[in-house]
Structure formats: structure tokens, C-alpha cells
N, C-alpha and C positions, 0 to 999 in steps of 0.2 A: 685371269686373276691368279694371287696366289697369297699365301698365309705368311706368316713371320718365321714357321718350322721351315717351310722350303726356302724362303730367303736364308735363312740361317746356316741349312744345309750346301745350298749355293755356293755359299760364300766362302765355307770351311771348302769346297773342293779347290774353291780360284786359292787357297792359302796356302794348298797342298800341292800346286803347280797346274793347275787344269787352266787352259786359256776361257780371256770371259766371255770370244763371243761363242764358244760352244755352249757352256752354261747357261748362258743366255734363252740360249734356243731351247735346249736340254728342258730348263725349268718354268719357262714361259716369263723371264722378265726383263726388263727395260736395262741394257748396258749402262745407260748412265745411272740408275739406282746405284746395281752395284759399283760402279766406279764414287758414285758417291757415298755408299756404306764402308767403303773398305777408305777413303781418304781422311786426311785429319782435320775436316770441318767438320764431321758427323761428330754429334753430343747426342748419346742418350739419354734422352729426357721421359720424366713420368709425371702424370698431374697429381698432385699432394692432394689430402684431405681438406674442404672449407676449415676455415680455423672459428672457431665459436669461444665469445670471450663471458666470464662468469661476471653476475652484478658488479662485485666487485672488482674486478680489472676494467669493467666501463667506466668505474665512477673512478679510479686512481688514473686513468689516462684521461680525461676532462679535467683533473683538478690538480690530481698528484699526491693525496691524500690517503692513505692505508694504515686502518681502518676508515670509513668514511665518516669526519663530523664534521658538521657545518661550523662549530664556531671556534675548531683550531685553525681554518683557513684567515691568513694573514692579510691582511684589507690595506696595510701600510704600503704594499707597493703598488695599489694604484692610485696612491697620493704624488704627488709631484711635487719636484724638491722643492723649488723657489719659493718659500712661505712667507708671506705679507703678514708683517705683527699688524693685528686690529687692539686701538685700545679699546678699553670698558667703558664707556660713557655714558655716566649715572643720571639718572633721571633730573638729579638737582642740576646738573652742569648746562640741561639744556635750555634755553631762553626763550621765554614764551612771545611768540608776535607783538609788538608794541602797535604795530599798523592798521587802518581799519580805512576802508573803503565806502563810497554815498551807498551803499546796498546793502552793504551789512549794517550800516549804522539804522538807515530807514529799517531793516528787519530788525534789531533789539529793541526799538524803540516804542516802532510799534504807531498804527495810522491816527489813534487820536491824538497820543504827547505832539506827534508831529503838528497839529493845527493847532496844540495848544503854541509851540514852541514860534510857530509861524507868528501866531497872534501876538506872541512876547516878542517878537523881531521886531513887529511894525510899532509897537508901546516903546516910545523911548524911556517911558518913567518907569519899567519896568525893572529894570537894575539897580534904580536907587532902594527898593524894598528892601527889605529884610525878610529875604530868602537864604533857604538849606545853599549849602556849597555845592551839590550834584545838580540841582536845578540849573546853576549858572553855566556848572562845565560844560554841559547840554546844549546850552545856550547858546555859548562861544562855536563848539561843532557843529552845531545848524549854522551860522552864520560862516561858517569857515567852508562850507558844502553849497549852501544854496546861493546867500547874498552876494558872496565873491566869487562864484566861477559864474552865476550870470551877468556881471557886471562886464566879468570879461570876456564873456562872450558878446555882446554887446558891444566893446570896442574892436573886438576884430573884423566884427561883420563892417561896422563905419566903416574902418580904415581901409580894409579891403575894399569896397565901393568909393574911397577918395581916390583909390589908386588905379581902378580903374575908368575911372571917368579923366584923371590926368594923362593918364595912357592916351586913350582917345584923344586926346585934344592935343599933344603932342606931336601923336604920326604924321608924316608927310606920307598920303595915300596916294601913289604914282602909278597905273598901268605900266609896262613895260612892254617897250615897244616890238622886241621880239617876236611873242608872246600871241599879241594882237593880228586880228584875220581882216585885212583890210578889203580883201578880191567878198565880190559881190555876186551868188547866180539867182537864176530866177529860177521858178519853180519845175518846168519844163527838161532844164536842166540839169537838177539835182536828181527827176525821176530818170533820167537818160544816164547817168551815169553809171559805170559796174558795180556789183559790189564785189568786195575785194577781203577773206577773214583771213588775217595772218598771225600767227602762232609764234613762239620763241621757239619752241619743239619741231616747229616746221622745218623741211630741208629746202634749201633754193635751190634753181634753176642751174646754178651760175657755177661750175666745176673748180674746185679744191685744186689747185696748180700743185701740190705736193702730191696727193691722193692719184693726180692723174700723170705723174711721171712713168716711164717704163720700166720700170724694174721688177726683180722677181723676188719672190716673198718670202722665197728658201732662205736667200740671204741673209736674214732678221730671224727668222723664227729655227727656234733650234726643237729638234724632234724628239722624241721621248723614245729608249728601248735601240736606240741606231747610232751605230758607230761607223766613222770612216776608215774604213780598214784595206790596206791591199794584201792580196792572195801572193802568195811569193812561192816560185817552185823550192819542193824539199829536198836539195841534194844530198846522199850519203857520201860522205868522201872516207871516213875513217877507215881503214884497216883494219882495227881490230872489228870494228862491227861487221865488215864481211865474212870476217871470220867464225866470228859466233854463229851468224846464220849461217854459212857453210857446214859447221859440225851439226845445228841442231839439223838441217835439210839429212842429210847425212846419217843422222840416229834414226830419224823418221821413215829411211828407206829401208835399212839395217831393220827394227821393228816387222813393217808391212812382211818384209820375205823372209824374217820369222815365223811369222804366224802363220805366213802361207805352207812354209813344210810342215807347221805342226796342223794344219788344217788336212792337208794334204797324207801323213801319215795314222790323223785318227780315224777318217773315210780308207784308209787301205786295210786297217784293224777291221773295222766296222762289216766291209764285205768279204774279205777275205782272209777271215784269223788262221787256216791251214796253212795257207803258205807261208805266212811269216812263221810259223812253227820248223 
């Protein structure tokens, strides 16, 4: 293990010409660290303080409003443009039902005027009197509700029964001969025979001529995640590109038998600093 002082001190030696894997060893750390402290993707980074926001910057960032009051917030923009003119339309303008159905009439009227008004249907001498005018209106309503929609109900039932008693008597009732099961068995052989339940859902016996061709099913069906791809050798022909790797091979040996003498001259310090004196 080791602390941020000794890396620190590490690294100030490799800056001052000390090679890294002696430091390395020296200070107990991982060469790629330091190859990666000392490179230019290393950012020194520190974690900042939480940031803690006061009432009032909660409430200016929800609304946008500073000082916070409710009813300087503007409500206009979530109105939407397209505005539909409604006009005003006054109470006189509107029209009241003229219309009146057998169920509402029997409810105004009420169950005894109704027997009375029945009783004034079947009096024909009833309208020659000298009756109010509402009496009569009445009058004419029951008769326009009762006497004329049974009437016609009454004709429709006839007509409908003329029509079909003509019906009837018209048809020519033919069996058809298709149709008709003329073969005869007796009972012995109706119990002898299979029984047999056939379904539309059922599959038959009898093989799909298309279903049972040989083919393969690769053909038709395409795969998901799989491409037909061929592998082609990767030839280098360029010149210049043997080139480049020539020099970098090249740097890379140049480096090694650097280090080696300098590895080599800091073990000859190390054991024997008199002689070199």
C-alpha cells in the first residue's frame, strides 16, 4: 500500500530523470499508476460540497417567480390559442318544447280526467255542449293518443295476417331432390356402423403436396443478429506502413537497452559506491 505523499514523491523523482521501474520497486507502486499520473488523461478531480437550495430558490425554480406570490403567476399561457367565439344566448331566445308524448300527457292529466275524458270519447253528444275551451283541447289529445293509434294498430295486425295467409297459399312447397336420403338401413346396421366426429379444426390423414416437398427452410427464413460474411486474408503491401513499424520496432529496442544500462549502472552504485569514486 502506499499514501498520495509517496506517490507524489515518486513521481517528482521520475520528473527529475529517475527511471519508473526503479521507483516502482523503491516505493512499492504499480508502474502503470505512475505511467498513468504522469500521462495527459489524468484529471484531478475533488468531490464538491452537496449544494442545499434556500425556500426561496425551490420555489423560483418550480415556477420562476422571485419573490414567491401566487397570483402574479400568469395562467394565460396555458390557455391555447384557437379560441371558439361562444355567443350569449339569453333565456328569451330559447324555445320551449311544443311536443308532448301518451306518458307525459297521462301524467298532467292525471287517472281520473282520464276516465272522465274516455267517457266523453264514447258520448258523441258530447261536443255539441257548451263546454270551456281547455275541456275540448283535452278532448281532441285523448282522441289523437288513444282512439287513432289503436285503430291503427288494429289494421296492421289484419294486414299483416292477410299477408301471410297469401304467402302460404302461394308457395309452391317442393322437397329437393339433392337433399332427400332415399338408401334405407335397418336397425342392426345403423348399430354396426363406426362412429366417426369430425372437426374443421381437425388435421387429415392425407399429406399437404406443398408441406411435403424437399426443401430446406434456410431458404425462406431469414435469421436475426447473422450476416453472410467471408473472411478475406489481410494483406500489408504499403511501404510506408512497413516503414512506420520498422522505426516504432526500432524505438522499442533503443528504449529496452536503455534501461538496461541505466538499470545496470544504478545496481553498480548501489554495491559498490568506492570504486566508482
Amino acid at each position: 500500500t502506499y499514501t498520495e505523499e509517496t506517490l507524489q514523491v515518486a513521481l517528482a523523482e521520475i520528473k527529475r530523470g529517475a527511471p519508473k521501474l526503479l521507483v516502482a520497486k523503491k516505493y512499492g507502486i504499480p508502474r502503470a499508476t505512475l505511467q498513468f499520473r504522469l500521462g495527459t488523461k489524468f484529471v484531478k478531480t475533488r468531490h464538491r460540497p452537496n449544494t442545499y437550495l434556500t425556500e426561496i430558490e425551490e420555489k423560483l425554480l418550480a415556477c420562476g417567480i422571485l419573490p414567491w406570490n401566487v397570483d402574479s403567476i400568469d395562467l394565460s399561457k396555458c390557455i391555447g390559442k384557437n379560441k371558439v367565439r361562444q355567443e350569449d344566448v339569453s333565456q328569451d331566445d330559447i324555445l320551449p318544447t311544443t311536443s308532448i308524448n301518451c306518458q307525459q300527457f297521462s301524467q298532467l292529466v292525471g287517472e281520473v280526467k282520464l276516465k272522465t275524458l274516455e267517457e266523453c270519447a264514447k258520448n258523441e253528444e258530447f261536443e255539441t255542449r257548451d263546454i270551456s275551451e281547455d275541456a275540448l283541447i283535452l278532448l281532441k289529445i285523448y282522441k289523437e293518443f288513444y282512439c287513432k293509434t289503436k285503430n291503427l294498430q288494429a289494421k296492421s295486425i289484419n294486414d299483416s295476417e292477410h299477408k301471410e295467409n297469401d304467402t302460404i297459399n302461394d308457395q309452391n312447397i317442393a322437397g329437393t331432390p339433392s337433399k332427400e336420403c332415399n338408401v334405407r338401413y335397418s336397425a342392426a346396421e345403423i348399430l354396426n356402423m363406426p362412429i366417426v366426429i369430425l372437426s374443421e379444426n381437425e388435421k387429415t390423414n392425407q399429406p399437404c403436396v406443398k408441406s411435403s416437398l424437399n426443401d430446406n427452410i434456410e431458404n425462406y427464413l431469414v435469421w436475426t443478429g447473422k450476416r453472410q460474411t467471408e473472411r478475406l486474408p489481410y494483406v500489408i503491401t504499403s511501404t510506408a506502413f512497413k516503414n512506420v513499424c520498422e522505426e516504432k520496432t526500432k524505438a522499442k529496442t533503443e528504449k529496452k537497452n536503455w534501461r538496461k544500462l541505466e538499470n545496470n549502472s544504478f545496481e553498480m552504485k548501489r554495491t559498490n559506491p568506492q570504486k566508482l569514486k
